[in-house]
C-alpha positions in Angstrom: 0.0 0.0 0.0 1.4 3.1 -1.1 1.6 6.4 1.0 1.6 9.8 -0.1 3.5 12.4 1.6 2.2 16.2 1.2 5.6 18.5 0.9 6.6 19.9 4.3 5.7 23.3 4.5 8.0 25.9 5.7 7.4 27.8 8.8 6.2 31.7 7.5 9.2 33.7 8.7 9.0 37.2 9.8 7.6 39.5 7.1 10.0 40.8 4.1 11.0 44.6 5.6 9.3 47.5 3.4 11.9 49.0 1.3 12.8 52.7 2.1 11.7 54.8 -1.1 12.1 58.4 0.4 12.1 60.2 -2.9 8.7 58.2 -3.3 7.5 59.4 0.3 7.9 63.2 -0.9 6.0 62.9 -3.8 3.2 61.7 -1.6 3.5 64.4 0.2 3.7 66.6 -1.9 0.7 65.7 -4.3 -1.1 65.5 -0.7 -0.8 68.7 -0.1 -1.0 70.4 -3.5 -4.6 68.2 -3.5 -5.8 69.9 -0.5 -4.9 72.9 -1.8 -6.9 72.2 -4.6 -9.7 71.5 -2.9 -9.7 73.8 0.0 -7.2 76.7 -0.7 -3.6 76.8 0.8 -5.1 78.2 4.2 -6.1 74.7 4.7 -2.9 73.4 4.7 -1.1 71.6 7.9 1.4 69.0 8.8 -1.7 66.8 10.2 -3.5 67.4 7.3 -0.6 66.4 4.8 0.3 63.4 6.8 -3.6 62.0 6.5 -4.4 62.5 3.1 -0.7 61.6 2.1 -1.0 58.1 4.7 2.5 58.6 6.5 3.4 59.5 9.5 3.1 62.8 10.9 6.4 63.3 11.1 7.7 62.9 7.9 5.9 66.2 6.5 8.9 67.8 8.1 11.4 65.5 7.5 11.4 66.5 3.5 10.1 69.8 4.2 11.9 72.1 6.3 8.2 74.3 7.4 4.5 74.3 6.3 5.5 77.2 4.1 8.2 75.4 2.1 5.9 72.8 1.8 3.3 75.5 0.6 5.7 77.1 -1.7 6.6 74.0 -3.5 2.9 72.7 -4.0 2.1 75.8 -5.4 5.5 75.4 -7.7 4.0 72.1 -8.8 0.1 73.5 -9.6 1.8 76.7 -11.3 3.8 73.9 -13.7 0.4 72.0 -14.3 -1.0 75.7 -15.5 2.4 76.4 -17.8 1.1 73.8 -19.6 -2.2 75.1 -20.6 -0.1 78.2 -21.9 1.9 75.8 -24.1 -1.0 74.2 -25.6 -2.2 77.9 -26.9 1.4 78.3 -28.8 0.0 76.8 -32.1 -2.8 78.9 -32.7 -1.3 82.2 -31.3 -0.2 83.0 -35.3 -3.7 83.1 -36.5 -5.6 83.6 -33.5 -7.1 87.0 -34.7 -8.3 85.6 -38.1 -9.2 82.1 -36.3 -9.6 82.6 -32.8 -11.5 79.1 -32.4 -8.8 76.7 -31.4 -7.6 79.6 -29.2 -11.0 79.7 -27.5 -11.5 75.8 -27.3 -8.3 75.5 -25.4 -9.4 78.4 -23.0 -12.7 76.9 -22.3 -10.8 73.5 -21.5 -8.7 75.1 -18.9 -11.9 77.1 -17.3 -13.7 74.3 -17.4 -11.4 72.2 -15.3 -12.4 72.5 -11.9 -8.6 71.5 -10.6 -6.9 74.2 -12.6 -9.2 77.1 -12.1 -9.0 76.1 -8.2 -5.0 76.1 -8.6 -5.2 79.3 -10.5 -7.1 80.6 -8.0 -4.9 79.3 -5.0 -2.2 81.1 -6.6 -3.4 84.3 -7.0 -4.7 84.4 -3.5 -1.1 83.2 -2.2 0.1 85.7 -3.7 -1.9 88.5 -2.9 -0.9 87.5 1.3 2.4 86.5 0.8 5.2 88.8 -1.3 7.2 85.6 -1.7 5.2 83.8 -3.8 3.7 87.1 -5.8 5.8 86.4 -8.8 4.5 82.6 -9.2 1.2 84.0 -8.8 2.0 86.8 -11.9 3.9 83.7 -14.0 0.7 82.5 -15.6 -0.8 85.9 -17.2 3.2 87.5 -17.8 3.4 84.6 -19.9 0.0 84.8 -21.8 1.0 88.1 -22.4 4.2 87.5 -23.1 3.3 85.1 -26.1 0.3 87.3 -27.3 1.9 90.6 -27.7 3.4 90.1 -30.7 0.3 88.9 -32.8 -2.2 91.6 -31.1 0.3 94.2 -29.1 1.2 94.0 -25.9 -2.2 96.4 -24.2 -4.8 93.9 -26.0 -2.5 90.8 -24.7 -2.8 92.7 -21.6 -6.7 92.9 -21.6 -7.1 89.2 -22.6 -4.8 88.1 -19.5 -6.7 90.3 -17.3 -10.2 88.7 -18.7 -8.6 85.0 -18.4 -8.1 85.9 -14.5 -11.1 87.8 -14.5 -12.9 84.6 -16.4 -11.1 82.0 -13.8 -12.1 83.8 -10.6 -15.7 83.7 -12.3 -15.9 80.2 -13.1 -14.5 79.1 -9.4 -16.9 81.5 -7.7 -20.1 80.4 -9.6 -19.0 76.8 -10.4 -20.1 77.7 -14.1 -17.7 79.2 -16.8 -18.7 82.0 -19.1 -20.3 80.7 -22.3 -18.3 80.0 -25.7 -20.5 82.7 -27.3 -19.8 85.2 -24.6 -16.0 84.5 -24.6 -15.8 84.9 -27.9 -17.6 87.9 -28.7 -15.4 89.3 -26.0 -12.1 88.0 -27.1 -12.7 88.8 -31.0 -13.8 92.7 -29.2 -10.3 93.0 -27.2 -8.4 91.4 -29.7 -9.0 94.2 -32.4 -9.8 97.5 -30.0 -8.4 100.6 -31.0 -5.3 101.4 -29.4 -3.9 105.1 -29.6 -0.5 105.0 -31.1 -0.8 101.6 -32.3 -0.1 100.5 -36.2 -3.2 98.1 -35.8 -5.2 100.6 -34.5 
């Protein structure tokens, strides 16, 4: 008569130890926090509620981050990179944006009607207005719209359209609802070609 013999099994030894990824820990961190400033503006940001939303220990918020302000002022780094993209999806259609301002104004509806980067526009602006430090991030959006605008429409219309794309963005956070593709064109085509004194396209 024949006997089987199940293998032997091993004894479960202690459990493998998680491998240290600190570079991995920061990012957590960091897209913790830039999430809560997303969602509840960068007043709302604190070590405890980092450390939660992140799931680490409370402690490490200030083991890669020297303060709540550093940790602040590189969240807001990060959102204000997420916008510079925006600005480099325009750079196609800036050429012929006054005879085809379509494309221009699909891209700009995109961006105000993405809750995340009106609230990170918005974040930023406010930081900025309470804290000197942080006032040029804040202005890096809109210099740059204008910057890229200027030489197709002049640099006083490229102004007007950055001041109606902050204008449009605090709109669209405040009443959860941006403007209308009708209304932003009619007023886009109406800054893009109003007189200005002294100018050759006047």
């Amino acid at each position: 008569m024949s006997h089987s013999h199940e293998p032997a099994v091993e004894p479960a030894g202690p459990p493998a130890p998680r491998r240290r990824d600190p570079e991995g820990r920061r990012l957590a961190i960091l897209a913790a926090a830039t999430e809560i400033i997303v969602e509840q503006g960068h007043s709302a940001l604190t070590h405890r509620a980092v450390a939660k939303r992140a799931s680490v220990p409370l402690g490490s918020t200030t083991q890669y981050f020297s303060s709540i302000d550093d940790l602040r002022e590189c969240a807001l780094q990060q959102l204000a990179e997420e916008i510079d993209e925006s600005i480099a999806r325009l750079e196609p259609f800036v050429a012929t944006m006054v005879e085809r301002p379509e494309p221009i104004i699909d891209e700009m509806l995109a961006y105000l009607e993405d809750p995340r980067t009106v609230h990170a526009d918005i974040a930023l602006m406010t930081s900025g207005m309470t804290d000197a430090r942080l006032r040029a991030l804040a202005l890096r959006w809109p210099e740059r719209l204008v910057e890229r605008l200027s030489p197709q429409i002049g640099e006083e219309r490229a102004v007007a359209l950055a001041v109606l794309m902050d204008g449009a963005t605090m709109h669209a956070g405040l009443t959860g609802t941006p403007l209308g593709r009708d209304e932003l064109t009619r007023i886009m085509r109406a800054l893009m070609t109003m007189p200005v004194p002294g100018s050759a396209n006047s």
